[in-house]
C-alpha positions as CSV (number, residue, x, y, z in Angstrom):
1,X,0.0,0.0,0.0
2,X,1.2,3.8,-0.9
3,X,-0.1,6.6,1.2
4,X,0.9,10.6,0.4
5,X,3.0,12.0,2.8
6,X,5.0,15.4,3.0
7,X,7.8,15.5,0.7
8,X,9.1,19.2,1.2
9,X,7.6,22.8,2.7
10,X,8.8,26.1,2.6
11,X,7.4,27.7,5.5
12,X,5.9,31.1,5.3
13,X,7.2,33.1,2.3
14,X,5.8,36.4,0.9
15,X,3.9,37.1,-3.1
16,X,6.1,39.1,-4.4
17,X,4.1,39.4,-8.0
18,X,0.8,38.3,-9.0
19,X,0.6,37.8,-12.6
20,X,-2.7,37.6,-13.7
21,X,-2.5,37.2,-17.9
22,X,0.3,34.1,-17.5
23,X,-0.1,30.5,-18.4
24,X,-0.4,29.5,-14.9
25,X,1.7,28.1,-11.7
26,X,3.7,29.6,-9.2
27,X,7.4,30.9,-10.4
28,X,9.9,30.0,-7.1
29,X,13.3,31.6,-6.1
30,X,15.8,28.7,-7.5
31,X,17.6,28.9,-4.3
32,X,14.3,28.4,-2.1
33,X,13.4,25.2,-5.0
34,X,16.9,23.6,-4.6
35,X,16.8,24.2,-0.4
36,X,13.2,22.6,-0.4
37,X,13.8,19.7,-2.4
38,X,11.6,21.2,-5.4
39,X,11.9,20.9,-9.3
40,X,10.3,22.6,-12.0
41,X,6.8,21.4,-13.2
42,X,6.8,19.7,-10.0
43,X,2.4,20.2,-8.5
44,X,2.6,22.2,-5.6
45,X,-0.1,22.9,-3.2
46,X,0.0,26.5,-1.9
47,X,-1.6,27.6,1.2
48,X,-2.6,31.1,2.1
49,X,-2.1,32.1,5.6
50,X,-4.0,35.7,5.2
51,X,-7.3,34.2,3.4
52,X,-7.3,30.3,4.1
53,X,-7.3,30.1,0.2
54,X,-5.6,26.7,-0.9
55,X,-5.1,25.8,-4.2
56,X,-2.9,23.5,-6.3
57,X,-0.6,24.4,-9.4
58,X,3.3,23.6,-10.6
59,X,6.5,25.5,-10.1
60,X,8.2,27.3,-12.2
61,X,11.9,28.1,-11.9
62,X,12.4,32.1,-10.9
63,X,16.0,33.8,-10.9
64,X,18.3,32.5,-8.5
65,X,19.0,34.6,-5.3
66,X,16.0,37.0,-6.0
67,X,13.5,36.4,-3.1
68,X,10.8,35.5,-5.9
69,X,7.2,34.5,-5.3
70,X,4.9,34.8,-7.9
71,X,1.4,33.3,-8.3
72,X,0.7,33.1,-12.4
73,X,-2.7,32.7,-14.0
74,X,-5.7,32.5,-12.2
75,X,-4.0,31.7,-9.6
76,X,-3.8,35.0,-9.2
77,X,-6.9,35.7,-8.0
78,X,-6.1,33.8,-4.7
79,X,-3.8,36.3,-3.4
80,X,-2.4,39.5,-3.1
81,X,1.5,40.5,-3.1
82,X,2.3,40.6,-0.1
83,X,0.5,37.9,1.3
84,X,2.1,35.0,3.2
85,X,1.9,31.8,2.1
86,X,2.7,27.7,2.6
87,X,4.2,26.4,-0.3
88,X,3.9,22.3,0.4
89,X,4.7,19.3,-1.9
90,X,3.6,15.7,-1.1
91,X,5.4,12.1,-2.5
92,X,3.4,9.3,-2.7
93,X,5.7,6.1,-0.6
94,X,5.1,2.4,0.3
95,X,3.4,3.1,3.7
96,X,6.5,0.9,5.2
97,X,9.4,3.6,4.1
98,X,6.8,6.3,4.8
99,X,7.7,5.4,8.8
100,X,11.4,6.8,7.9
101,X,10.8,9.0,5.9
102,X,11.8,12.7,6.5
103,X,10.6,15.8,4.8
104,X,12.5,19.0,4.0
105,X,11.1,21.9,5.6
106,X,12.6,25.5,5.5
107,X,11.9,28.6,6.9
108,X,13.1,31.4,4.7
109,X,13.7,35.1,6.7
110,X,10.9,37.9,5.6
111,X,13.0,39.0,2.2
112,X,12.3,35.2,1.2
113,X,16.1,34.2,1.9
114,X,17.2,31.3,2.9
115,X,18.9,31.8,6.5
């Protein structure tokens, strides 16, 4: 049997662009996607801490030491620049390895930075 568990979080990170009239997805700092474990097109779920939006999409890779968050798309619509918000991936694991298993949770400062 294979159950879903966490595969990586970055913990509370600011929208720094909305970008409404994109394709879609969620364009990530390549220094917070390498920390956390993440690779473009990888789905995403993304959890708003000021709204309780939640929504799912798949990252894109942003420029490298820039702090970038940026919900594309209708996506968009869910929140504001600004906001703060959970970025979480799952993996999907034989529920025996899922006992050892350990996730890859960061905690960027307020510029989005790895500390």
């Amino acid at each position: 049997m294979h159950i879903e568990v966490l595969k990586s979080k970055i913990h509370r990170v600011k929208i720094t662009e909305a970008e409404l009239h994109y394709v879609g997805s969620i364009t990530i700092d390549e220094d917070l996607m390498d920390a956390a474990d993440l690779v473009e097109n990888e789905k995403v779920q993304i959890v708003n801490i000021n709204n309780g939006e939640r929504l799912e999409t798949y990252v894109i890779t942003g420029e490298r030491g820039t702090g970038q968050i940026c919900l594309n798309g209708p996506a968009a619509r869910k929140a504001q620049v600004g906001d703060i918000i959970i970025i979480i991936s799952y993996c999907s694991l034989d529920k025996s390895e899922a006992k050892s298993h350990k996730p890859v949770v960061i905690f960027p400062d307020d510029k989005n930075r790895l500390n």
